[in-house]
SERO-4910 file (N, C-alpha, C, O; in steps of 0.05 Angstrom, whole numbers):
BEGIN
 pado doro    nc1    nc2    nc3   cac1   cac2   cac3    cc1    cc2    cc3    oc1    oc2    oc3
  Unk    A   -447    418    -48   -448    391    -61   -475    379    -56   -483    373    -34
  Unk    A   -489    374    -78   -514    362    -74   -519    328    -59   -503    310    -66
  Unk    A   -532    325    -47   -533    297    -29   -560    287    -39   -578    302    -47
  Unk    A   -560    265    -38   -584    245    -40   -589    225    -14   -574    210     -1
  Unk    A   -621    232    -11   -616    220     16   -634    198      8   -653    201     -7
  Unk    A   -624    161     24   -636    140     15   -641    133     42   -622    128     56
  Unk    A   -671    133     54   -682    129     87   -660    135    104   -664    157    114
  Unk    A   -636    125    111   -624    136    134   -591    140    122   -570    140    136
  Unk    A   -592    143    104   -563    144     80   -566    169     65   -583    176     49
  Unk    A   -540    182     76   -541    209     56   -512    196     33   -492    183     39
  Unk    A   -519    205     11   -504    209     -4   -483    240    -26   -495    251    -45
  Unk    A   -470    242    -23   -455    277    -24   -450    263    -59   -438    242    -59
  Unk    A   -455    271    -79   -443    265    -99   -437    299   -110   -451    318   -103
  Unk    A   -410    300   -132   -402    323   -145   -420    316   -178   -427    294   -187
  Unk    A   -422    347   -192   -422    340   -214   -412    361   -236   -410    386   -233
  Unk    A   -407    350   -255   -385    353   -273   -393    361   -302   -401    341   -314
  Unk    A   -392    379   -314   -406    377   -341   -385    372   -365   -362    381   -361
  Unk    A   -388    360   -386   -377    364   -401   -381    365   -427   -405    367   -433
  Unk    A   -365    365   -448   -379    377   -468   -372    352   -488   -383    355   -510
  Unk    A   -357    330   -485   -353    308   -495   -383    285   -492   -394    270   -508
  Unk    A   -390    293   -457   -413    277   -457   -444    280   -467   -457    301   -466
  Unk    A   -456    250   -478   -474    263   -498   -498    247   -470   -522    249   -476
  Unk    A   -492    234   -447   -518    230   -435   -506    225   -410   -483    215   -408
  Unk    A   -526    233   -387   -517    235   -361   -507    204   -354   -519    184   -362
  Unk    A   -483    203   -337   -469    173   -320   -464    181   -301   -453    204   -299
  Unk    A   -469    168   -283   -456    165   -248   -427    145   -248   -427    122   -258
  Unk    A   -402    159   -236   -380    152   -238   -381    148   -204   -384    166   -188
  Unk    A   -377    126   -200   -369    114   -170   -350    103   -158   -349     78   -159
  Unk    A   -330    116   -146   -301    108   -140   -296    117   -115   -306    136   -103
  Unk    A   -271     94   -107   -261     99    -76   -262    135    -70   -265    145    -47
  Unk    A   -259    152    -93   -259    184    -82   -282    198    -77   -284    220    -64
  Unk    A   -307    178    -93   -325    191    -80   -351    182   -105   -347    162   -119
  Unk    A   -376    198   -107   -388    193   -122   -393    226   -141   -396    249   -132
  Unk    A   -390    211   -175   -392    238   -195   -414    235   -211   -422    213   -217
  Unk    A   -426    255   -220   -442    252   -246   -437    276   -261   -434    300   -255
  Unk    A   -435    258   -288   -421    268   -307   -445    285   -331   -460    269   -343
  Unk    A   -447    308   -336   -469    310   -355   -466    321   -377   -446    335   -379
  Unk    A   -482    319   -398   -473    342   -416   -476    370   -413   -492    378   -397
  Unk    A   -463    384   -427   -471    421   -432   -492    428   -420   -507    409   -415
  Unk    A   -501    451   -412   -529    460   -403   -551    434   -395   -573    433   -406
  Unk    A   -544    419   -381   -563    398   -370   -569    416   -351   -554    434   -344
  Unk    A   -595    411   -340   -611    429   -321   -597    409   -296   -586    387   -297
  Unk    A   -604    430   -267   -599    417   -239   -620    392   -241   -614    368   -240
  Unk    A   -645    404   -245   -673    381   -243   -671    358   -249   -679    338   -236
  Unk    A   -656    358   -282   -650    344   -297   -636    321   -286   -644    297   -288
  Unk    A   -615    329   -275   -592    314   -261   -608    297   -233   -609    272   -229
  Unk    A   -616    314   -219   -634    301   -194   -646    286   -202   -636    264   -199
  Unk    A   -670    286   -214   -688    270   -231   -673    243   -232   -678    223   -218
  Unk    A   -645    244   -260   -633    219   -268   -621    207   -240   -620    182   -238
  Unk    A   -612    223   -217   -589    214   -192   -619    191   -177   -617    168   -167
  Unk    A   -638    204   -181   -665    196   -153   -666    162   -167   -671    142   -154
  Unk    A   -657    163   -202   -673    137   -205   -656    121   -208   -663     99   -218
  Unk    A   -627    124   -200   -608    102   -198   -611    101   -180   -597     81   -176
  Unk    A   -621    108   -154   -618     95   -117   -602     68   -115   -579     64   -107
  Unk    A   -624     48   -124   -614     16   -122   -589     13   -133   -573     -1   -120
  Unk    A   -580     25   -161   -558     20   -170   -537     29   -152   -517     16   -144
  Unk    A   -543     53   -145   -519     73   -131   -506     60   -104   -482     55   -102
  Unk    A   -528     56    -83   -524     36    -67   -512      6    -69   -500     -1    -49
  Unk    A   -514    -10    -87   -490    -30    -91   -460    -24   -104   -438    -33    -98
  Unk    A   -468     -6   -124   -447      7   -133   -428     13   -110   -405      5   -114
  Unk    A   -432     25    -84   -429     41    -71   -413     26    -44   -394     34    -30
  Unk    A   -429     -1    -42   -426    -20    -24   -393    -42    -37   -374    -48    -23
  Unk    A   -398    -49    -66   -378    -54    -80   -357    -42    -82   -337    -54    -91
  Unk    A   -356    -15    -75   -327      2    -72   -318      3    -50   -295      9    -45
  Unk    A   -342     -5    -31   -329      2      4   -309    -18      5   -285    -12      8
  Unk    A   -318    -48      2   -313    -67     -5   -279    -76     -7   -262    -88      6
  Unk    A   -283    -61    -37   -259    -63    -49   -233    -54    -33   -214    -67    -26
  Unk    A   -241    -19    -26   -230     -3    -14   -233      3      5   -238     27      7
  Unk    A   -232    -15     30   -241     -6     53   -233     13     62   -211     19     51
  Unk    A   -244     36     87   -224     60     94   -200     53    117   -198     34    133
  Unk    A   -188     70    113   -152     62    118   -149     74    144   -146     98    140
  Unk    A   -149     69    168   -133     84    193   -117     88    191   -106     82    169
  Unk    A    -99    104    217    -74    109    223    -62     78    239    -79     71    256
  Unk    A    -42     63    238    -38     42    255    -27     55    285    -12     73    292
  Unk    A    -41     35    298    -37     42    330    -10     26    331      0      9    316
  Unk    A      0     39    356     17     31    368     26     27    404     45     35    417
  Unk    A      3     12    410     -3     12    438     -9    -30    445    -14    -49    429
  Unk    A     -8    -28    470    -13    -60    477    -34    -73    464    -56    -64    471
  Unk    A    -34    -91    446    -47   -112    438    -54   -104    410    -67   -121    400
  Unk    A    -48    -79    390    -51    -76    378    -41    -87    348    -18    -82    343
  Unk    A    -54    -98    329    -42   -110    303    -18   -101    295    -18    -78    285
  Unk    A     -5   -107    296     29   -105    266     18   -117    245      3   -136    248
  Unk    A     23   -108    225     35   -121    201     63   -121    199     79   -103    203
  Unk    A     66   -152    190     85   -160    184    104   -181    160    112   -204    162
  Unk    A    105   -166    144    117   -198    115     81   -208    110     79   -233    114
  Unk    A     54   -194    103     37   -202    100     19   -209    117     -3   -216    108
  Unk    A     23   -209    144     10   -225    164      7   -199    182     20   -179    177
  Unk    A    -11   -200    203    -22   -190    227     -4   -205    251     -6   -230    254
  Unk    A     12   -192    266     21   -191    299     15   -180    319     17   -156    319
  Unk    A      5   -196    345     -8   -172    363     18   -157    385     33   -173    395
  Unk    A     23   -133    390     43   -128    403     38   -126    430     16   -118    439
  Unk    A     47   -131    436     58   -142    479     82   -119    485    106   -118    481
  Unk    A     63   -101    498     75    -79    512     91    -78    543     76    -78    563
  Unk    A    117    -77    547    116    -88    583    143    -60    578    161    -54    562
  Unk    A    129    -49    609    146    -24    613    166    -40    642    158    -48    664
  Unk    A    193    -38    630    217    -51    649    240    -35    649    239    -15    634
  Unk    A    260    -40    662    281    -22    672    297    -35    649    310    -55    652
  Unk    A    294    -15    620    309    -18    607    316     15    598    302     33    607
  Unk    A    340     22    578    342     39    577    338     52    547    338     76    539
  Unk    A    336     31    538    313     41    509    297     25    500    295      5    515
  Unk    A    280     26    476    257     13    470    273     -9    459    294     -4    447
  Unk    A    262    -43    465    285    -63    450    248    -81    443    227    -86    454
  Unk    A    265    -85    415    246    -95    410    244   -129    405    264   -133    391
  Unk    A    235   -145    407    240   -175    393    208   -188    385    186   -180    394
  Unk    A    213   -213    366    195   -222    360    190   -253    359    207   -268    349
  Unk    A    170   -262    368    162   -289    362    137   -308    357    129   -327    369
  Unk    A    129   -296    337     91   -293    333     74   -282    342     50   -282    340
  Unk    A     97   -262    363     82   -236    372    106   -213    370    127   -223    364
  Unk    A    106   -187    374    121   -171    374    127   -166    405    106   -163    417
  Unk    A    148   -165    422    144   -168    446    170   -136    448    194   -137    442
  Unk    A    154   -113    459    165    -95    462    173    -84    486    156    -69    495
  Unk    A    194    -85    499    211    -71    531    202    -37    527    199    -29    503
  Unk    A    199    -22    543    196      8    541    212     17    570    218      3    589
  Unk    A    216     42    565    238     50    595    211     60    610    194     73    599
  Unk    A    211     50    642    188     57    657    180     90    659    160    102    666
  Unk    A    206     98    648    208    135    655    189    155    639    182    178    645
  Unk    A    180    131    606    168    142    590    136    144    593    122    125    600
  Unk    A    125    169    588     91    174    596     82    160    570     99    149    555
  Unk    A     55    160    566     43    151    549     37    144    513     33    126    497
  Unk    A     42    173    517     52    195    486     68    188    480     69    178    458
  Unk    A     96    189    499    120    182    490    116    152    494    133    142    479
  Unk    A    107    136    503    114    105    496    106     94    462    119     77    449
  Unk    A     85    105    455     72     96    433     86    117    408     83    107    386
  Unk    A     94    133    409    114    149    394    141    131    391    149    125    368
  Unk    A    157    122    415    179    101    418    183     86    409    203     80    396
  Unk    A    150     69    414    149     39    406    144     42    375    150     22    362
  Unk    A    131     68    360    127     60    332    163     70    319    174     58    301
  Unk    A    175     94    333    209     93    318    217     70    319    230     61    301
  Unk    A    210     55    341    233     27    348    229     12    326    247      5    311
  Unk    A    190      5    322    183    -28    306    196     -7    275    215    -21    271
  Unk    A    197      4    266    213     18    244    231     15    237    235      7    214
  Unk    A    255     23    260    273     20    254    286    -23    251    300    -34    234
  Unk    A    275    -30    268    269    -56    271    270    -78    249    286    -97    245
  Unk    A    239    -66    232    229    -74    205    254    -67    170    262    -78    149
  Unk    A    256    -38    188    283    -25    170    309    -47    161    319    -54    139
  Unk    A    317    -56    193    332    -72    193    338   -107    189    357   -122    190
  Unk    A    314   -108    184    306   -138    178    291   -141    144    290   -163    133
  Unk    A    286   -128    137    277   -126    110    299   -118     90    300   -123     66
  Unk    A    318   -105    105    352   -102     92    365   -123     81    376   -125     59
  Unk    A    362   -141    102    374   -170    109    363   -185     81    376   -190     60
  Unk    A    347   -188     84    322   -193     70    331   -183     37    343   -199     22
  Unk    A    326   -165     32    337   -145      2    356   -159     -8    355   -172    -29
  Unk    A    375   -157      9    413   -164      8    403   -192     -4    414   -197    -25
  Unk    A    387   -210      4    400   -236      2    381   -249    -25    384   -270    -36
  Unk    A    359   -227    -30    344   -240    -51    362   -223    -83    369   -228   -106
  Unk    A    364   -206    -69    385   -184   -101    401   -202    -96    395   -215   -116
  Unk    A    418   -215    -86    449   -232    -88    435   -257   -105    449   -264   -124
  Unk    A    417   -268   -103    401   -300   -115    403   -283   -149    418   -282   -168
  Unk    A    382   -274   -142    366   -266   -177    397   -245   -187    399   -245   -211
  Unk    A    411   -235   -179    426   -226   -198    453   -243   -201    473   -230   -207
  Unk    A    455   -266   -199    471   -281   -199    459   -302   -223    471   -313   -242
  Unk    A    431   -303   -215    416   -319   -241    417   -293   -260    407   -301   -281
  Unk    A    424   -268   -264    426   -252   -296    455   -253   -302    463   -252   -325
  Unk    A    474   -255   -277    502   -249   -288    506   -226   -280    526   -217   -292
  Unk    A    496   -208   -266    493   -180   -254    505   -165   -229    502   -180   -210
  Unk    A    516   -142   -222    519   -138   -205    506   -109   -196    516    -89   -208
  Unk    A    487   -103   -178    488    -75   -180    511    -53   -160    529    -53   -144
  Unk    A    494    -35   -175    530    -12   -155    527    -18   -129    544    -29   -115
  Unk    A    499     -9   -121    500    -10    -87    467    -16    -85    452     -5   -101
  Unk    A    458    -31    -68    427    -33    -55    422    -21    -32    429    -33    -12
  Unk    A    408      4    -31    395     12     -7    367     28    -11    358     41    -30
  Unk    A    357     21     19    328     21     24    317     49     13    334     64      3
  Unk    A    288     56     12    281     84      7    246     81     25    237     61     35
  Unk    A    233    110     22    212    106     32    193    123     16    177    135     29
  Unk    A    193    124    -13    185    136    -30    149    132    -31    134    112    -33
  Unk    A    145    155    -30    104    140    -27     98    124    -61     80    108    -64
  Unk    A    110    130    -78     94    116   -102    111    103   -119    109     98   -143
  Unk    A    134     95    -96    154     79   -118    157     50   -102    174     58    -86
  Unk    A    152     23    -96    172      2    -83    197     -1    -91    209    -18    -77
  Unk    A    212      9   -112    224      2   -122    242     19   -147    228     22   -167
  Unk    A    269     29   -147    277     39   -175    308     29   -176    321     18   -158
  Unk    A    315     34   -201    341     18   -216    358     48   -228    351     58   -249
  Unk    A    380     60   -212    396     86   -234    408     69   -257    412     45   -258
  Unk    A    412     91   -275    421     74   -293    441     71   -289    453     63   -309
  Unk    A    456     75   -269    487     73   -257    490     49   -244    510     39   -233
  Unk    A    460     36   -249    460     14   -226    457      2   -203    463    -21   -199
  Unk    A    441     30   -175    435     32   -161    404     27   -156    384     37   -167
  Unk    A    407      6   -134    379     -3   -128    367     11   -108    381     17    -88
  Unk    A    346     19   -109    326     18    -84    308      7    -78    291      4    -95
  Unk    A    304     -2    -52    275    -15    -50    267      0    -20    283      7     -3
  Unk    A    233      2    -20    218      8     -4    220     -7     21    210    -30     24
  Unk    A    237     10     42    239     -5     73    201    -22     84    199    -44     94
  Unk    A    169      5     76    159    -16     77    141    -41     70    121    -52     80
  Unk    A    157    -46     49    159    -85     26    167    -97     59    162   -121     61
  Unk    A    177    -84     80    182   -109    105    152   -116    110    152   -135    126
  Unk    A    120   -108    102    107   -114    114     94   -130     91     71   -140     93
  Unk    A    109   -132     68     90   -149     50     97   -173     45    121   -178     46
  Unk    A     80   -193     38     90   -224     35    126   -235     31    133   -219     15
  Unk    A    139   -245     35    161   -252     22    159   -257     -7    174   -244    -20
  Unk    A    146   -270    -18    136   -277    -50    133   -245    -65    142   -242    -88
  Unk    A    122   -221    -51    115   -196    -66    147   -181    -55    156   -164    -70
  Unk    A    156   -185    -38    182   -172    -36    205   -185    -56    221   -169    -66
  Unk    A    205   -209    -61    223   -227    -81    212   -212   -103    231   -204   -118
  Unk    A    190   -205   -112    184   -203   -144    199   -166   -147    217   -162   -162
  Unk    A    188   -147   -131    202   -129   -131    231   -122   -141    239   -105   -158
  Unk    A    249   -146   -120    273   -140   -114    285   -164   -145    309   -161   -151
  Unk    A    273   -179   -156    271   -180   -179    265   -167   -202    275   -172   -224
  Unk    A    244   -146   -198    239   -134   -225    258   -114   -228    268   -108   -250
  Unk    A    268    -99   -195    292    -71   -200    316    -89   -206    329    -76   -222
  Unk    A    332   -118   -201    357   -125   -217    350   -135   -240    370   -135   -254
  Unk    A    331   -146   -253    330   -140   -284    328   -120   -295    333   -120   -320
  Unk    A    320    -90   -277    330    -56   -296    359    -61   -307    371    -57   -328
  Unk    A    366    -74   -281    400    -81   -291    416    -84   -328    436    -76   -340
  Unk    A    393   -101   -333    392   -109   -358    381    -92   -380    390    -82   -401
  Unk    A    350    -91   -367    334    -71   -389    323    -49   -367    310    -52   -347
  Unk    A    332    -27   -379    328     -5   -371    296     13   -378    290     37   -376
  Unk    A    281    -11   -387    256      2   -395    232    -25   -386    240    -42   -370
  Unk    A    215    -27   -392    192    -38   -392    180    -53   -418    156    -53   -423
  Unk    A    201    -67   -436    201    -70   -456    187   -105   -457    186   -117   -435
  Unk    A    180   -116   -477    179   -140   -483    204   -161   -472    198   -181   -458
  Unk    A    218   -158   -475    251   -163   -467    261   -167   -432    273   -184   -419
  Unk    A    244   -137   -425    247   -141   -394    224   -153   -376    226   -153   -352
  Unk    A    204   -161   -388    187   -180   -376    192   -206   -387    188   -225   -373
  Unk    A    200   -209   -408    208   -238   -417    240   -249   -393    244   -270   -381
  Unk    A    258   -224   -396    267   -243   -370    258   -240   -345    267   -259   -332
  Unk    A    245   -226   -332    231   -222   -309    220   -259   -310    235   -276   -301
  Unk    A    199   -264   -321    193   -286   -328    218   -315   -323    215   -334   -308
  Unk    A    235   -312   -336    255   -328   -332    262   -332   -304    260   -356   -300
  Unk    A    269   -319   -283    273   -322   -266    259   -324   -242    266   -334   -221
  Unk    A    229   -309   -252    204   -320   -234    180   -323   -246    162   -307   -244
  Unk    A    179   -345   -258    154   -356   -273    126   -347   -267    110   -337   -284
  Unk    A    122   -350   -245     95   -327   -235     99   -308   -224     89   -300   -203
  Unk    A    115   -296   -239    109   -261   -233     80   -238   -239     74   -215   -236
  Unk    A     73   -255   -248     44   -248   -265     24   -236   -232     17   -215   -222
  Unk    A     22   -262   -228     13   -271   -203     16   -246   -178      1   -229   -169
  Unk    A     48   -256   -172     64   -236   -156     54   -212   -158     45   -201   -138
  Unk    A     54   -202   -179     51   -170   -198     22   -168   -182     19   -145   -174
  Unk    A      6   -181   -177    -20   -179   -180    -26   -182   -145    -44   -169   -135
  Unk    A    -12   -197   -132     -9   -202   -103     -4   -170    -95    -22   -159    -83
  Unk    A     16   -156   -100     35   -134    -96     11   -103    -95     12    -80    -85
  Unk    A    -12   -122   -117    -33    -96   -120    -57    -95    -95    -70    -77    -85
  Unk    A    -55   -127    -88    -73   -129    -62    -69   -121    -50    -86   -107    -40
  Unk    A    -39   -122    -35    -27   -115    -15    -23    -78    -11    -21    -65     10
  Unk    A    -22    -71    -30    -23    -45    -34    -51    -31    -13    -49    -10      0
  Unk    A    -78    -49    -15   -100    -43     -6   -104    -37     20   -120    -23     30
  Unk    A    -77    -56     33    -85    -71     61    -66    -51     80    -67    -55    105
  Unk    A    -50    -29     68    -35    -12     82    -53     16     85    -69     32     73
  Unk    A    -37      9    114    -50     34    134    -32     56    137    -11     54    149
  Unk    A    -40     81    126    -23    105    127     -7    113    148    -17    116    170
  Unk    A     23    119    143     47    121    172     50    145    165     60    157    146
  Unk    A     35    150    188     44    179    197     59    188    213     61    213    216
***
């Protein structure tokens, strides 16, 4: 992969030919950096055009970090951030003569661990526990916003339960079965309401039609908004591994 180097900045870009394109572009995205060329464009050619965007490439470049900052794994050790319903919690680790991980919360996450457990296993513990935890409080949560909004359609669905699907928050069978993403526990209440609104209007319209955003609308006037909150938030999650 050819790199461009700017004083103490290397840059790795791929490139791509194709036969649609009639003049070289640099494509710059969270996956990386591309240049796109036509047919038989020479290597030179390409270097040449890559050397004389520098300045561009570098804001370009800076603008995507930006956007897309890079994503850790979340820790799970003393003092470390939670997310929670939108917000950041620091967790309070205390190893006591208990006999499993108990978890509670009060503008902090305040976690018991059994003294018996080593290290590995405490921070392995403590992330099943805040899980199952979140699992169980975002349930609560589901249950009581699907009971509001489908009571404003006249609706009932078959059954609501959680899922952990990587590219869905959310689906409607046409049998009438809801799911929602156990973790929506870490996103605003406002982006968990619009969700658990948009899967009981499938109830109604089973598609994405004019119809099913017009009542989406009805029952949450800024869903627009919401819709658009839901995409930020998408940014701000840290891969669970």
């Amino acid at each position: 992969m050819p790199v461009l180097q700017i004083c103490e900045t290397s840059i790795s870009y791929s490139i791509r030919h194709s036969k649609r394109s009639k003049r070289l572009r640099i494509i710059v995205s969270h996956k990386g950096v591309e240049v796109v060329a036509p047919i038989n464009t020479s290597e030179e050619l390409i270097t040449d055009f890559v050397e004389s965007k520098k300045s561009w490439l570098l804001e370009a470049i800076e603008k995507v970090s930006c956007k897309y900052p890079p994503k850790t794994p979340q820790s799970y050790t003393d003092n470390a951030k939670i997310m929670y319903r939108g917000s950041f919690f620091t967790l309070k680790i205390e190893s006591t003569d208990v006999k499993k991980v108990i978890v509670d919360f009060d503008k902090c996450f305040y976690i018991q661990v059994p003294q018996l457990l080593i290290a590995n296993e405490t921070e392995a513990a403590v992330k099943q526990a805040l899980i199952d935890w979140k699992r169980q409080q975002v349930y609560i949560d589901i249950l009581k916003f699907a009971q509001f909004y489908a009571h404003k359609l006249n609706v009932q669905p078959t059954s609501i339960k959680l899922s952990q699907q990587k590219r869905a928050w959310g689906t409607c069978s046409s049998k009438g079965s809801i799911r929602i993403n156990w973790r929506l526990a870490d996103a605003p209440l406002p982006v968990l309401k619009y969700v658990v609104a948009h899967e009981v209007t499938h109830l109604l319209h089973h598609n994405h039609s004019k119809d099913f955003w017009q009542t989406v609308g009805s029952i949450m006037p800024d869903y627009k908004q919401r819709k658009a909150d839901l995409k930020a938030w998408e940014k701000q999650l840290a891969p669970l591994e």
